[in-house]
N, C-alpha and C positions, 0 to 999 in steps of 0.2 A: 565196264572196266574189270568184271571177274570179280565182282564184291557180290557177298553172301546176304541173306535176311537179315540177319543179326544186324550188321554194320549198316545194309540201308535203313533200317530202323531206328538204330542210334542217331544217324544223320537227320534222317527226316523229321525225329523228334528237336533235336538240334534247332530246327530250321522253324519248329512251331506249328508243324502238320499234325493235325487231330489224331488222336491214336486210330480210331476206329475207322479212317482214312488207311492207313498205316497196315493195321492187321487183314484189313477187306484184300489188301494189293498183295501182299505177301505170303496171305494163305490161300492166293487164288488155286496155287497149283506146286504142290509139293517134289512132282517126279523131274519138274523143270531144276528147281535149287539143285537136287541131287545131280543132274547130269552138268549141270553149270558147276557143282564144285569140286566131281570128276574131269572136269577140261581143263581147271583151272588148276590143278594138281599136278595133270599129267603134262600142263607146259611147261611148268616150273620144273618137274621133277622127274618127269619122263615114265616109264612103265617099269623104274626098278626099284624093287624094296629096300626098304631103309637098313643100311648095311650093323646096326648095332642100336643099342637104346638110344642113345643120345641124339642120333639122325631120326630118331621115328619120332621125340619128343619133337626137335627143331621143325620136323614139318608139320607135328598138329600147331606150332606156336604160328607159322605161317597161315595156316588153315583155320585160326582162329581170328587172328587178323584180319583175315578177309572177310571175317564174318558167316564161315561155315562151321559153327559150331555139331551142329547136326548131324555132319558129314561122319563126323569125329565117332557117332555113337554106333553106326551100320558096322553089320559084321561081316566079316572077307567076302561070304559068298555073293552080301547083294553088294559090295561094291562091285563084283564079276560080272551079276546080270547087268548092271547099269553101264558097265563098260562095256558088253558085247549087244549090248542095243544102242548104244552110241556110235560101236563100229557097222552097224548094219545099217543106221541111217546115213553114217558119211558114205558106204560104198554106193547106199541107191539113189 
């Protein structure tokens, strides 16, 4: 459903799964969260930047939500790599 570590985390502690259940599944593979919480951005929000503070703040509070905290802390250029190897696996 485009939910982040963070949030499945929350949940699955919720639910009374052992942490180390928890962090084994979550830390399998780090470059998956980042291209899942680039898809999940660019559905909501398309490929345009946030036209003033207040829209840049409103989409990390979205991006938080979903439990991509992480996302929030990469700087412009590797969000570019990880979009232009997202678009090169949708084209092949």
């Amino acid at each position: 459903k485009g939910y982040g570590p963070e949030r499945i985390q929350m949940e699955l502690q919720q639910r009374g799964v052992l942490d180390e259940l928890i962090r084994a599944s979550i830390n399998s593979d780090e470059g998956i969260w980042h291209e899942a919480a680039l898809r999940v951005y660019q559905k909501k929000f398309g490929k345009t930047e946030p036209k003033n503070f207040q829209e840049k703040v409103k989409r990390q509070q979205f991006m938080r939500y979903r439990g991509f905290k992480e996302i929030l802390d990469l700087k412009e250029w590797q969000l570019r790599e990880i979009e232009l190897g997202i678009e090169e696996a949708d084209a092949g």
